[in-house]
PQR file with spaces between the fields and no chain letter, atoms N, CA, C, O and H, PARSE charges and radii, in Angstrom:
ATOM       1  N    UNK     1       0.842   -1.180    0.000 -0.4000 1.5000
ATOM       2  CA   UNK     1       0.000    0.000    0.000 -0.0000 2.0000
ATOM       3  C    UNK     1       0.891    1.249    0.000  0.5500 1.7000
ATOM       4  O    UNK     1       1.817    1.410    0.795 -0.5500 1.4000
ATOM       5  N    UNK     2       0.546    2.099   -0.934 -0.4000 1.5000
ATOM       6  CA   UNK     2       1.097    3.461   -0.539 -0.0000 2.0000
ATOM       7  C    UNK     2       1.221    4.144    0.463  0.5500 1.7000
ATOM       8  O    UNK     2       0.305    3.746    1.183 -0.5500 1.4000
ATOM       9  H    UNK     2      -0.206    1.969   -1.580  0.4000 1.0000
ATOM      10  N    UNK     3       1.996    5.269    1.235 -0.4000 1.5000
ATOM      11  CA   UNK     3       2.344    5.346    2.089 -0.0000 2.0000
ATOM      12  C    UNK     3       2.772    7.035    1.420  0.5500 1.7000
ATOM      13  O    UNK     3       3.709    7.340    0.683 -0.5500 1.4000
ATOM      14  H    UNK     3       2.740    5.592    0.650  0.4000 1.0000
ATOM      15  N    UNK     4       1.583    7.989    2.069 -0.4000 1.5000
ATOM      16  CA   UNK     4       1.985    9.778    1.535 -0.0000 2.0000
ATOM      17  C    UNK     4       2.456   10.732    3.208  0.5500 1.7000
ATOM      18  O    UNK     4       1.724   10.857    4.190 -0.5500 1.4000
ATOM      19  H    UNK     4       0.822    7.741    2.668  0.4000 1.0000
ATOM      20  N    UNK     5       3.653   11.182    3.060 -0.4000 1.5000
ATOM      21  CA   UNK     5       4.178   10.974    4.283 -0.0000 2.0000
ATOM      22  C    UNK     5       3.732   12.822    4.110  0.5500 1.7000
ATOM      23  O    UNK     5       3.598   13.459    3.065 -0.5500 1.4000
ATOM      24  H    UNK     5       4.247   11.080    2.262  0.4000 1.0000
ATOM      25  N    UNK     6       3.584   13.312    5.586 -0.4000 1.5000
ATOM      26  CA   UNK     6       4.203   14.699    5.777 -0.0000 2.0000
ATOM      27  C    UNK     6       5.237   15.174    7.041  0.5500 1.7000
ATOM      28  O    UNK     6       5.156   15.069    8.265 -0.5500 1.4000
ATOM      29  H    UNK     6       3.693   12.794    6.435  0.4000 1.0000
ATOM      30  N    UNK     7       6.097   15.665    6.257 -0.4000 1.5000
ATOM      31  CA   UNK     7       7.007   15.803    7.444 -0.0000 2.0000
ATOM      32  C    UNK     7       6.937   17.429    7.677  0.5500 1.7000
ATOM      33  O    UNK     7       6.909   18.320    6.828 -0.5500 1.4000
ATOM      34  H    UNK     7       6.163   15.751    5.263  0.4000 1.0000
ATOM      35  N    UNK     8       6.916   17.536    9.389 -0.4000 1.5000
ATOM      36  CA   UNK     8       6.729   18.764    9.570 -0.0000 2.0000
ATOM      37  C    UNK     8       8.011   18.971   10.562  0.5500 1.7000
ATOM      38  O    UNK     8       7.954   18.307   11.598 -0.5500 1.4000
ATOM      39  H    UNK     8       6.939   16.812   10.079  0.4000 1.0000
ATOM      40  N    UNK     9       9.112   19.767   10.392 -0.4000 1.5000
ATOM      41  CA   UNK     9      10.460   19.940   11.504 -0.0000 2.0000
ATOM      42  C    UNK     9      10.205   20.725   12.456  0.5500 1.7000
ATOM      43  O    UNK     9       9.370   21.628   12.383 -0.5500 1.4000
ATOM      44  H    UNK     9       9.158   20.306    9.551  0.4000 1.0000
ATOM      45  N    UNK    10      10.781   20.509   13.285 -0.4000 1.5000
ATOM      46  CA   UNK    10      10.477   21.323   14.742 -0.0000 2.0000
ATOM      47  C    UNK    10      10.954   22.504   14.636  0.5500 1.7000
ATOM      48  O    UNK    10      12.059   22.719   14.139 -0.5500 1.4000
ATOM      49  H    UNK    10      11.458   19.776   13.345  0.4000 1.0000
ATOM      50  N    UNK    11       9.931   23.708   15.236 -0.4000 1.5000
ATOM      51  CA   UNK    11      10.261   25.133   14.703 -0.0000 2.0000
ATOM      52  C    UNK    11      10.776   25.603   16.093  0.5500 1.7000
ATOM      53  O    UNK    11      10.473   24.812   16.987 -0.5500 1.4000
ATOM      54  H    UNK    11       9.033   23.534   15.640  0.4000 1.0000
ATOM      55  N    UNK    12      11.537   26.781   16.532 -0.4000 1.5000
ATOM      56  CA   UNK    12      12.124   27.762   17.557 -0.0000 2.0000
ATOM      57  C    UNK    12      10.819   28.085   17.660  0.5500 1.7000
ATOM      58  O    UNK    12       9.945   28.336   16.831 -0.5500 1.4000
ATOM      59  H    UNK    12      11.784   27.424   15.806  0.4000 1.0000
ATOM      60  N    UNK    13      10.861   28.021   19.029 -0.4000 1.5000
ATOM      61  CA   UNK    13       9.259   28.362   19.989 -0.0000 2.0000
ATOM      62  C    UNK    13       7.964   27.691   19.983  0.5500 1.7000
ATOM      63  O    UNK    13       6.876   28.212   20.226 -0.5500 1.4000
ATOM      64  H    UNK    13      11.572   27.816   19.702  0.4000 1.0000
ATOM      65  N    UNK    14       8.362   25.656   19.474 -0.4000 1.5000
ATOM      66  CA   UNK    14       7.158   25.353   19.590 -0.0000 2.0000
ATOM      67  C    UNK    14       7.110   24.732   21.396  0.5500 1.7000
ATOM      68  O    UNK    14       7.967   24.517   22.253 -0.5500 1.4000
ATOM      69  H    UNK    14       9.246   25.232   19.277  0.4000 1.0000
ATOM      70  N    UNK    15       6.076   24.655   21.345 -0.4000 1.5000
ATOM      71  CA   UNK    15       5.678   24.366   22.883 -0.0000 2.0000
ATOM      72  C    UNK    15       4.877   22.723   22.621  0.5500 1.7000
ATOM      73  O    UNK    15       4.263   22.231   21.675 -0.5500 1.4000
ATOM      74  H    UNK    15       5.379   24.830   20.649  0.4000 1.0000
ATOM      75  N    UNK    16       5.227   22.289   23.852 -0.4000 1.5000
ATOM      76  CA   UNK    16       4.599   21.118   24.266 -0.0000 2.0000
ATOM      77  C    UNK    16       3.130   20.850   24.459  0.5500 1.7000
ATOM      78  O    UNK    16       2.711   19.713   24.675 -0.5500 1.4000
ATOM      79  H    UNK    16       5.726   22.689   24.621  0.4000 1.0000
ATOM      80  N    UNK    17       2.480   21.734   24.393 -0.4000 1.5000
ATOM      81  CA   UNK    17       1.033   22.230   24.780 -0.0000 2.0000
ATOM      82  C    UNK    17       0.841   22.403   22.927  0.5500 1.7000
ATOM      83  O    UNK    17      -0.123   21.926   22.327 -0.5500 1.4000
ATOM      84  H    UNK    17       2.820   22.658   24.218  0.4000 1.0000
ATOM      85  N    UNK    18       1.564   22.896   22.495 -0.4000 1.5000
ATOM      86  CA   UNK    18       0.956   22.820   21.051 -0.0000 2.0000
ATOM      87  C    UNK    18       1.311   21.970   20.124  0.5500 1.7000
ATOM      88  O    UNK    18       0.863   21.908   18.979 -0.5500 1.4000
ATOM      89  H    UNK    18       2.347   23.283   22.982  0.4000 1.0000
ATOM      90  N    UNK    19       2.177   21.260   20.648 -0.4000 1.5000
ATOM      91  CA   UNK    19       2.296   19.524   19.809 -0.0000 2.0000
ATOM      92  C    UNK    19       0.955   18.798   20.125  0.5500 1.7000
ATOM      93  O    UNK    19       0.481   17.882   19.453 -0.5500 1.4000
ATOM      94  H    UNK    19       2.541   21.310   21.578  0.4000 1.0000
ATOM      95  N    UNK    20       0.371   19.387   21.338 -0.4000 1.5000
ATOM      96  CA   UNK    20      -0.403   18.225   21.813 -0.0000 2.0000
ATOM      97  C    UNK    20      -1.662   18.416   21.293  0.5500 1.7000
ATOM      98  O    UNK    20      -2.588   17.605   21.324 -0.5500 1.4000
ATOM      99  H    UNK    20       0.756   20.131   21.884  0.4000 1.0000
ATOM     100  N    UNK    21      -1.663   19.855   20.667 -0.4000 1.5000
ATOM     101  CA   UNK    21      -3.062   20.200   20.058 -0.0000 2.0000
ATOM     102  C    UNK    21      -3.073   19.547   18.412  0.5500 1.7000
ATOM     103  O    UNK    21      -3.964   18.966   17.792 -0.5500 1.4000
ATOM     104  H    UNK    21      -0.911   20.513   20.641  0.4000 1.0000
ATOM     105  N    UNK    22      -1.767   19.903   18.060 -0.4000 1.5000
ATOM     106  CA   UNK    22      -1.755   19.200   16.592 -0.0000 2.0000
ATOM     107  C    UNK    22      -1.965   18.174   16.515  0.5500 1.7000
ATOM     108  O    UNK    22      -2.601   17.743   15.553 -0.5500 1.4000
ATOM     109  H    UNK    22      -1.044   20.375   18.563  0.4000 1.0000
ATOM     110  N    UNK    23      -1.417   17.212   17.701 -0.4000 1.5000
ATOM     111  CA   UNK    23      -1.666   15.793   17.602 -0.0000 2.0000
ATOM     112  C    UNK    23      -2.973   15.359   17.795  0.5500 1.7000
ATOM     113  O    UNK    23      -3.529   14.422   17.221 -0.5500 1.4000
ATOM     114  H    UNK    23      -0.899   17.562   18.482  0.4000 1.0000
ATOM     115  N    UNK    24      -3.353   15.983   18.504 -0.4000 1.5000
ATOM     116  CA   UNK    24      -4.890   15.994   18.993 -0.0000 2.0000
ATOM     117  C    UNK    24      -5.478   15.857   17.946  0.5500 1.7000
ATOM     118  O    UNK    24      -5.894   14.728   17.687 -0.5500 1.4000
ATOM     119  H    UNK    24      -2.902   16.744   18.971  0.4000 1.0000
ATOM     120  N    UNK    25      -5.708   16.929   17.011 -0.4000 1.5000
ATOM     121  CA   UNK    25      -6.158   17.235   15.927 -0.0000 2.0000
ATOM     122  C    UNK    25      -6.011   16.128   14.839  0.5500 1.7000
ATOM     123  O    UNK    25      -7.056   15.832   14.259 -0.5500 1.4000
ATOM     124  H    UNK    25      -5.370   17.846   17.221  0.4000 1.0000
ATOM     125  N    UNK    26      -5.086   15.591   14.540 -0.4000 1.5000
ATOM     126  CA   UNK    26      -5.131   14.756   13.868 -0.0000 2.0000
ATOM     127  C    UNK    26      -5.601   13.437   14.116  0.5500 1.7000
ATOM     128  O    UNK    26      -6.085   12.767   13.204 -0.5500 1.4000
ATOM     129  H    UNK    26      -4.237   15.831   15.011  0.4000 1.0000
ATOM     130  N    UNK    27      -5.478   12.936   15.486 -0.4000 1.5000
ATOM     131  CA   UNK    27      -6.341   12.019   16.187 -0.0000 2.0000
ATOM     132  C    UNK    27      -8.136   12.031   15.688  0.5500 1.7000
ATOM     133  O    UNK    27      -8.727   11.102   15.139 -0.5500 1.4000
ATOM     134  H    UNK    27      -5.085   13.481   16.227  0.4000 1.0000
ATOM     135  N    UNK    28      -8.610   13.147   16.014 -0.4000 1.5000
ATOM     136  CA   UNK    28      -9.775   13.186   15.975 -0.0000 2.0000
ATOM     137  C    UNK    28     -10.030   13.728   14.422  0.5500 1.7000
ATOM     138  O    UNK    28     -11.131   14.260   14.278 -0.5500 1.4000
ATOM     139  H    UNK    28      -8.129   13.902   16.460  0.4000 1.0000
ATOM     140  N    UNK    29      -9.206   13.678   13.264 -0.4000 1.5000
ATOM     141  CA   UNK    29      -9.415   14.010   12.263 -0.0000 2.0000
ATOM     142  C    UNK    29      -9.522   12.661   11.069  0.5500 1.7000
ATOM     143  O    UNK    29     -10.106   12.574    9.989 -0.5500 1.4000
ATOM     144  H    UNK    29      -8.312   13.245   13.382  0.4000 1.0000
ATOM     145  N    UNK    30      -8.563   11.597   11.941 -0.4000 1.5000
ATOM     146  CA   UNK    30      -8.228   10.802   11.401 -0.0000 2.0000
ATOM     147  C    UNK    30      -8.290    9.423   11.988  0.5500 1.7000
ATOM     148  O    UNK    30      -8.139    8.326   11.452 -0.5500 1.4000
ATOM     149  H    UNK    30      -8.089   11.668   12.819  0.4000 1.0000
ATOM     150  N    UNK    31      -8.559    9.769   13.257 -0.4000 1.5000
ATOM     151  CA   UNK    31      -8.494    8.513   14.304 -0.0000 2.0000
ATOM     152  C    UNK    31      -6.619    8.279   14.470  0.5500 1.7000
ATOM     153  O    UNK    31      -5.557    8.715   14.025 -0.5500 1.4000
ATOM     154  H    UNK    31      -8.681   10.661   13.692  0.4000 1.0000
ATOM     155  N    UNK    32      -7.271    7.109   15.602 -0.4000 1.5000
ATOM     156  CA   UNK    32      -5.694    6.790   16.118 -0.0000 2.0000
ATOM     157  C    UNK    32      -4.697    5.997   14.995  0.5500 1.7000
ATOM     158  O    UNK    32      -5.002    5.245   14.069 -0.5500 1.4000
ATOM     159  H    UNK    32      -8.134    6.755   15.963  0.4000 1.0000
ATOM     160  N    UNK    33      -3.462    6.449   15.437 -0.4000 1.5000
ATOM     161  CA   UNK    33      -2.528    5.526   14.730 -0.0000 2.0000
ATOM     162  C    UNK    33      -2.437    4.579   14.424  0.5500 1.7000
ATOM     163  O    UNK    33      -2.428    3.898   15.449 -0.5500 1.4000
ATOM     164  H    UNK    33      -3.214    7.059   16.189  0.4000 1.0000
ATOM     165  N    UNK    34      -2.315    3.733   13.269 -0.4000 1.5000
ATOM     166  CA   UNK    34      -2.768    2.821   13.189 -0.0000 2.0000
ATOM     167  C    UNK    34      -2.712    1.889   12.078  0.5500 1.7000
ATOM     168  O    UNK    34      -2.059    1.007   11.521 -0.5500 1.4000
ATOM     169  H    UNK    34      -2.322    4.286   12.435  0.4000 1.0000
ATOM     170  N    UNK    35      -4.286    2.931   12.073 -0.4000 1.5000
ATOM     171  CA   UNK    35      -5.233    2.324   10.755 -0.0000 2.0000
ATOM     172  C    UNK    35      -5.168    3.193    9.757  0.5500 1.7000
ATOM     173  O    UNK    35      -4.962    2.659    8.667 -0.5500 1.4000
ATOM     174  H    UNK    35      -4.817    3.648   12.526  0.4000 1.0000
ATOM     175  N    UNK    36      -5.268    4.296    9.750 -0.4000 1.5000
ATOM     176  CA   UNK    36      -5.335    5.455    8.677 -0.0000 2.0000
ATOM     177  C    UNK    36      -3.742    6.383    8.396  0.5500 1.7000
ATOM     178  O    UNK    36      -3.409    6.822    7.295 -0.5500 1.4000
ATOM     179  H    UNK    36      -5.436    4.730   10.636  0.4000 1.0000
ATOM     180  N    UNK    37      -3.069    6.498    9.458 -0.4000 1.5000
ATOM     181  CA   UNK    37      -1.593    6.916    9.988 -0.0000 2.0000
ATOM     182  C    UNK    37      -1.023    6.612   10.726  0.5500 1.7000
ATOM     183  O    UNK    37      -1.553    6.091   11.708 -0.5500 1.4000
ATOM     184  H    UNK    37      -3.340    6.141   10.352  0.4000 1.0000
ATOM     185  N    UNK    38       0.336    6.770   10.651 -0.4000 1.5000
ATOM     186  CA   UNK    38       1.771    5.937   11.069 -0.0000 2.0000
ATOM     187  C    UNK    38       2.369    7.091   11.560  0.5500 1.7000
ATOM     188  O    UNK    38       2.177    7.964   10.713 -0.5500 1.4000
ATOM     189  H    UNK    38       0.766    7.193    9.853  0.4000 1.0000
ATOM     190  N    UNK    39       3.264    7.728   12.897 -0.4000 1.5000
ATOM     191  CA   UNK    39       3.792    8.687   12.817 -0.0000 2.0000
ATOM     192  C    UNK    39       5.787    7.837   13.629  0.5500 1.7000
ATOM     193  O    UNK    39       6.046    7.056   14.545 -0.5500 1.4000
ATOM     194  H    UNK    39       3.420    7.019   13.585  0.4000 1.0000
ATOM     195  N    UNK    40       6.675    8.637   12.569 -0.4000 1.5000
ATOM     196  CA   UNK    40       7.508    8.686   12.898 -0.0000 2.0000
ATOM     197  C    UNK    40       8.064   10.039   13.564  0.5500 1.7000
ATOM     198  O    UNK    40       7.860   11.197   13.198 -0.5500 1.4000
ATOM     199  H    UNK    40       6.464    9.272   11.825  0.4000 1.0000
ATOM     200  N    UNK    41       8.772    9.600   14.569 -0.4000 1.5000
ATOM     201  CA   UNK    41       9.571   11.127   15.342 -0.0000 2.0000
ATOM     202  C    UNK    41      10.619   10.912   15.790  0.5500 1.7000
ATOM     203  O    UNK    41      10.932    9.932   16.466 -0.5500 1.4000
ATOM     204  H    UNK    41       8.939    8.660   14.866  0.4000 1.0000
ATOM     205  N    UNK    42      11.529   12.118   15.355 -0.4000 1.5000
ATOM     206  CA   UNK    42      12.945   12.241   15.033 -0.0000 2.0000
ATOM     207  C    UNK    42      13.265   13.567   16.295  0.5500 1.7000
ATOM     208  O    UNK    42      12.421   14.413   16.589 -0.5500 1.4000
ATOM     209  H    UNK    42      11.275   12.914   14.806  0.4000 1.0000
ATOM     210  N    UNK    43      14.503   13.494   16.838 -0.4000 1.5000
ATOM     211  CA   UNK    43      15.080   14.770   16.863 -0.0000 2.0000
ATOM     212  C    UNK    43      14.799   16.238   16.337  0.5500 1.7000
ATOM     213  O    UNK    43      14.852   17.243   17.045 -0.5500 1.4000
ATOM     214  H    UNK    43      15.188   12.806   16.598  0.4000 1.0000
ATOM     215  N    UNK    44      14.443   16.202   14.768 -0.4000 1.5000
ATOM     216  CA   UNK    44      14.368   17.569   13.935 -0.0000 2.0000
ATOM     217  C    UNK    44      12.936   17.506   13.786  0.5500 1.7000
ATOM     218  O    UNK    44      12.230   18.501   13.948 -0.5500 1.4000
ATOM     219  H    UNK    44      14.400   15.385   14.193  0.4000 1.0000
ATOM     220  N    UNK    45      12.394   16.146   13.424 -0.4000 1.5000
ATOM     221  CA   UNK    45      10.636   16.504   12.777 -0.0000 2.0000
ATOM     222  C    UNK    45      10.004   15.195   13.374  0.5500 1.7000
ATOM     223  O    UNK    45      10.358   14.239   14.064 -0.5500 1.4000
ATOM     224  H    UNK    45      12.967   15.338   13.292  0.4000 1.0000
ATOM     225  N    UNK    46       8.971   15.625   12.793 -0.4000 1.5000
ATOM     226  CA   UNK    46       7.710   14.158   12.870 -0.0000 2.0000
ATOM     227  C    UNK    46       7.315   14.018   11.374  0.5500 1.7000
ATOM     228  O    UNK    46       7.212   14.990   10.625 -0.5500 1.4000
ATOM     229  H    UNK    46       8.683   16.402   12.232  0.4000 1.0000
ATOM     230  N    UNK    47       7.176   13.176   11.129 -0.4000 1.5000
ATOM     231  CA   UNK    47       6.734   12.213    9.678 -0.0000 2.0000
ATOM     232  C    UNK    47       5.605   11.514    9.866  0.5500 1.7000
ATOM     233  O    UNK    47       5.749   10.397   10.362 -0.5500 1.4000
ATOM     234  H    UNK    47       7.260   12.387   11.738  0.4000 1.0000
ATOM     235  N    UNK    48       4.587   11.849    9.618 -0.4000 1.5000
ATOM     236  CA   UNK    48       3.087   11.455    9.797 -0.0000 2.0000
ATOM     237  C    UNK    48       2.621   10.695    8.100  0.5500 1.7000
ATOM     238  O    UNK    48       2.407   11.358    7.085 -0.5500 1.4000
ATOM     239  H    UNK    48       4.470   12.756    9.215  0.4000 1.0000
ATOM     240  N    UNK    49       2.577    9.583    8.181 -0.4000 1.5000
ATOM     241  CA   UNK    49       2.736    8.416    7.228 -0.0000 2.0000
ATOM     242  C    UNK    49       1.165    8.314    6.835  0.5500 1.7000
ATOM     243  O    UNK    49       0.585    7.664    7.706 -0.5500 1.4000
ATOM     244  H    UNK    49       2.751    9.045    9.006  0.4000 1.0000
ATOM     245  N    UNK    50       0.368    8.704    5.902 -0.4000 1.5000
ATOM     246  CA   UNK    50      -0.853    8.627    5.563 -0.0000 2.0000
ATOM     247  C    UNK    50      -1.130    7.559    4.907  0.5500 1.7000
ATOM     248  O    UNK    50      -0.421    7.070    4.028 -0.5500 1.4000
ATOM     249  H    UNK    50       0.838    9.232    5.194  0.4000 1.0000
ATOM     250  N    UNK    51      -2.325    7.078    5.354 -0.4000 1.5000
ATOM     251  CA   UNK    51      -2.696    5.761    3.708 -0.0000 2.0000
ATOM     252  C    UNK    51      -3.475    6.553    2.702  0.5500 1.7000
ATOM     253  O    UNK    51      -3.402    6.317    1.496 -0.5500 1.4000
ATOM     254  H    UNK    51      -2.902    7.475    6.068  0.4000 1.0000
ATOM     255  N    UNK    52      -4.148    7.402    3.169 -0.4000 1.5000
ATOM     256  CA   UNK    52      -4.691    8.613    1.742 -0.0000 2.0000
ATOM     257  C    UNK    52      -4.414    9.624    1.405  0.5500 1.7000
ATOM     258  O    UNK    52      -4.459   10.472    2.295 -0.5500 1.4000
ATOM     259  H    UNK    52      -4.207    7.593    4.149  0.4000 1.0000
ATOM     260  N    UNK    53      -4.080   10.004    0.306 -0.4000 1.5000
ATOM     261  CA   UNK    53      -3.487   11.297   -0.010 -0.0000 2.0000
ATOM     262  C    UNK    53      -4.225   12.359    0.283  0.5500 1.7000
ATOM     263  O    UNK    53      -3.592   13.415    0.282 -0.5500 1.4000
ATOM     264  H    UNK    53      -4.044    9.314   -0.418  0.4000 1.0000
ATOM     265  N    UNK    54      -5.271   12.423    0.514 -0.4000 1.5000
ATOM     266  CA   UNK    54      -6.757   13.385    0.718 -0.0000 2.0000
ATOM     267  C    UNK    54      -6.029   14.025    2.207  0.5500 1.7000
ATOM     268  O    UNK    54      -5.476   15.117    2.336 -0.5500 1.4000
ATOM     269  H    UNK    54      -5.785   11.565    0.515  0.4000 1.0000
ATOM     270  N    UNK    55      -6.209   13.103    3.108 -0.4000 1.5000
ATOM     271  CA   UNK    55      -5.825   13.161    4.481 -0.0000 2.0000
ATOM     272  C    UNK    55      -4.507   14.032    4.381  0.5500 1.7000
ATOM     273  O    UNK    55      -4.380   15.245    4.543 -0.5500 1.4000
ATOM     274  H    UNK    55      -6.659   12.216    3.004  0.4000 1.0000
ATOM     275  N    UNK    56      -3.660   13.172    4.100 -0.4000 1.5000
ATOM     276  CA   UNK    56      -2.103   13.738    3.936 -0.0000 2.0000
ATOM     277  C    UNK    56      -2.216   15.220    3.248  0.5500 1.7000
ATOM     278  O    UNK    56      -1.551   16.003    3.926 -0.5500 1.4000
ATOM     279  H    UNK    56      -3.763   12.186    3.968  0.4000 1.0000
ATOM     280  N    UNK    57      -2.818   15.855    2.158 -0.4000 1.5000
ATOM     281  CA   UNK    57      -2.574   16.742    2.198 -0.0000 2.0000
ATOM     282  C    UNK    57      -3.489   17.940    3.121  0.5500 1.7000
ATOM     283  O    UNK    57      -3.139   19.095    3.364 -0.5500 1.4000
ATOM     284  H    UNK    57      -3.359   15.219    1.607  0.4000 1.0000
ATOM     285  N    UNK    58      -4.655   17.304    3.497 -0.4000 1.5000
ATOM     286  CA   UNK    58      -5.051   18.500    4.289 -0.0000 2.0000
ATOM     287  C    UNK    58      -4.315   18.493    5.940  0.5500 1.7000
ATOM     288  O    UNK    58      -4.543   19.464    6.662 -0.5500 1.4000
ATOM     289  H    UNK    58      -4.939   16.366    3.299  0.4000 1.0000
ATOM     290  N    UNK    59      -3.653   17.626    6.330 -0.4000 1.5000
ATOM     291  CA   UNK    59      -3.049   17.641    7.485 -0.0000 2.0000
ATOM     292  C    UNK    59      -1.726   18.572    6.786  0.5500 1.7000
ATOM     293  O    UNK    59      -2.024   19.765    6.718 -0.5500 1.4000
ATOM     294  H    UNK    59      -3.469   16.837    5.743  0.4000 1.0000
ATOM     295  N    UNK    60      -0.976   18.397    6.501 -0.4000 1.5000
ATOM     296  CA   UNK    60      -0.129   19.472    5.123 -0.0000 2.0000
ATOM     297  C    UNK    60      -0.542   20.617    5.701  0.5500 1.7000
ATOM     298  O    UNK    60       0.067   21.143    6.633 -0.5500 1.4000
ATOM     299  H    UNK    60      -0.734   17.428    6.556  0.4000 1.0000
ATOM     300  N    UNK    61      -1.904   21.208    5.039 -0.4000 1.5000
ATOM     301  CA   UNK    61      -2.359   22.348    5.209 -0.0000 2.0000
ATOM     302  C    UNK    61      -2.544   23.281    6.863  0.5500 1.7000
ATOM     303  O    UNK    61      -2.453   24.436    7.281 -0.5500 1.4000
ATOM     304  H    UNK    61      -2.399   20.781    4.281  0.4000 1.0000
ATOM     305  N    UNK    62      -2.905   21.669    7.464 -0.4000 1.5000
ATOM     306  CA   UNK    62      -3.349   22.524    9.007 -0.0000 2.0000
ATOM     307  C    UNK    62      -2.023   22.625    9.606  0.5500 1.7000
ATOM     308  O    UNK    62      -1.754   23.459   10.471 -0.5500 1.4000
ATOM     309  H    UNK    62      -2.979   20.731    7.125  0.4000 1.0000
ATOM     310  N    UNK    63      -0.953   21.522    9.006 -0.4000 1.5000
ATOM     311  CA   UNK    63       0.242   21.162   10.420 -0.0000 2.0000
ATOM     312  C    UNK    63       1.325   22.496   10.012  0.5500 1.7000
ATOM     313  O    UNK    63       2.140   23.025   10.768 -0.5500 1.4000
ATOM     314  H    UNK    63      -1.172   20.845    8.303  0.4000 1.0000
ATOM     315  N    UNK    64       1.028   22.846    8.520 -0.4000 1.5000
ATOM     316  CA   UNK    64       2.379   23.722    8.506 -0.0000 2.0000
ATOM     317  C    UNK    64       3.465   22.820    7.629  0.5500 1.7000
ATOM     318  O    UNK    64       4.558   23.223    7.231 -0.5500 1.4000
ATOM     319  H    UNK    64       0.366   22.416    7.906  0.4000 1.0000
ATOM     320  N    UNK    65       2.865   21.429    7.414 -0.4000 1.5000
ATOM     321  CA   UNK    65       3.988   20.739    6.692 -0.0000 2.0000
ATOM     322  C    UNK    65       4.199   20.672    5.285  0.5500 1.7000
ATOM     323  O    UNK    65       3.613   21.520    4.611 -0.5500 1.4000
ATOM     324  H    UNK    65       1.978   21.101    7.737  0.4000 1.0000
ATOM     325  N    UNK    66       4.947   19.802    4.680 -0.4000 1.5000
ATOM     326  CA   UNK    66       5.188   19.459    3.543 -0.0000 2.0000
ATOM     327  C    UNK    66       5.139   17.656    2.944  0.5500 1.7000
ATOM     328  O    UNK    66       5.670   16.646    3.405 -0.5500 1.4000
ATOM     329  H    UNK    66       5.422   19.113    5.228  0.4000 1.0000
ATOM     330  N    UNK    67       4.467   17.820    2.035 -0.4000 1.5000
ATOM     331  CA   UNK    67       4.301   15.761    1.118 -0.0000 2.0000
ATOM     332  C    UNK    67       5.731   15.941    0.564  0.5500 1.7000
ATOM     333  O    UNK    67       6.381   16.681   -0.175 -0.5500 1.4000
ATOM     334  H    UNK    67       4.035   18.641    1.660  0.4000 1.0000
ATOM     335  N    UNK    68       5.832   15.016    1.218 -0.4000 1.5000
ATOM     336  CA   UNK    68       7.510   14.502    1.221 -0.0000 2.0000
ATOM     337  C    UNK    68       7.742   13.336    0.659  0.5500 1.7000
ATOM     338  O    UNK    68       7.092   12.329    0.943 -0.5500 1.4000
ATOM     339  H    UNK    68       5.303   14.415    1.818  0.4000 1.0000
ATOM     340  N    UNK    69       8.627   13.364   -0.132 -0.4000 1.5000
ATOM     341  CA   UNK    69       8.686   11.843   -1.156 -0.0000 2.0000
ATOM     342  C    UNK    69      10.391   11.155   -0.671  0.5500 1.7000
ATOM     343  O    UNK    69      11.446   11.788   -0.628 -0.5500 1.4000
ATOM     344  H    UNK    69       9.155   14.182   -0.362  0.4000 1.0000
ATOM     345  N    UNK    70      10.204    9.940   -0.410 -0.4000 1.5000
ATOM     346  CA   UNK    70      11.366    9.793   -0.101 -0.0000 2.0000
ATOM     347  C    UNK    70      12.271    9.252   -1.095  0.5500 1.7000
ATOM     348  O    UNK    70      13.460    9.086   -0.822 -0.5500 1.4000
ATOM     349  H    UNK    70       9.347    9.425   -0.445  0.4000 1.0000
């Protein structure tokens, strides 16, 4: 199965309180990890692994990220 990733890097002045809203957000946008998304997290970013491109790019839109091809 395809696999449409967005990676979003950690910006100067994000807060812990607002990871938790993004994540949030995508939880209840998409449900839990899983079934619909995969999230990898790094040091620099998070890589949020979509099975639909629909999803993947409007999370894109809300997170601030970029569809990243590896």
């Amino acid at each position: 199965m395809k696999k449409y990733p967005v990676k979003v890097r950690w910006r100067q002045g994000d807060t812990v309180r607002q990871w938790n809203e993004e994540m949030a957000w995508v939880t209840e946008q998409f449900g839990l990890p899983g079934k619909n998304w995969q999230a990898d997290v790094t040091d620099q970013a998070i890589t949020i692994f979509f099975n639909n491109e629909r999803d993947a790019v409007a999370a894109s839109l809300k997170l601030g990220g970029y569809l990243w091809n590896e």
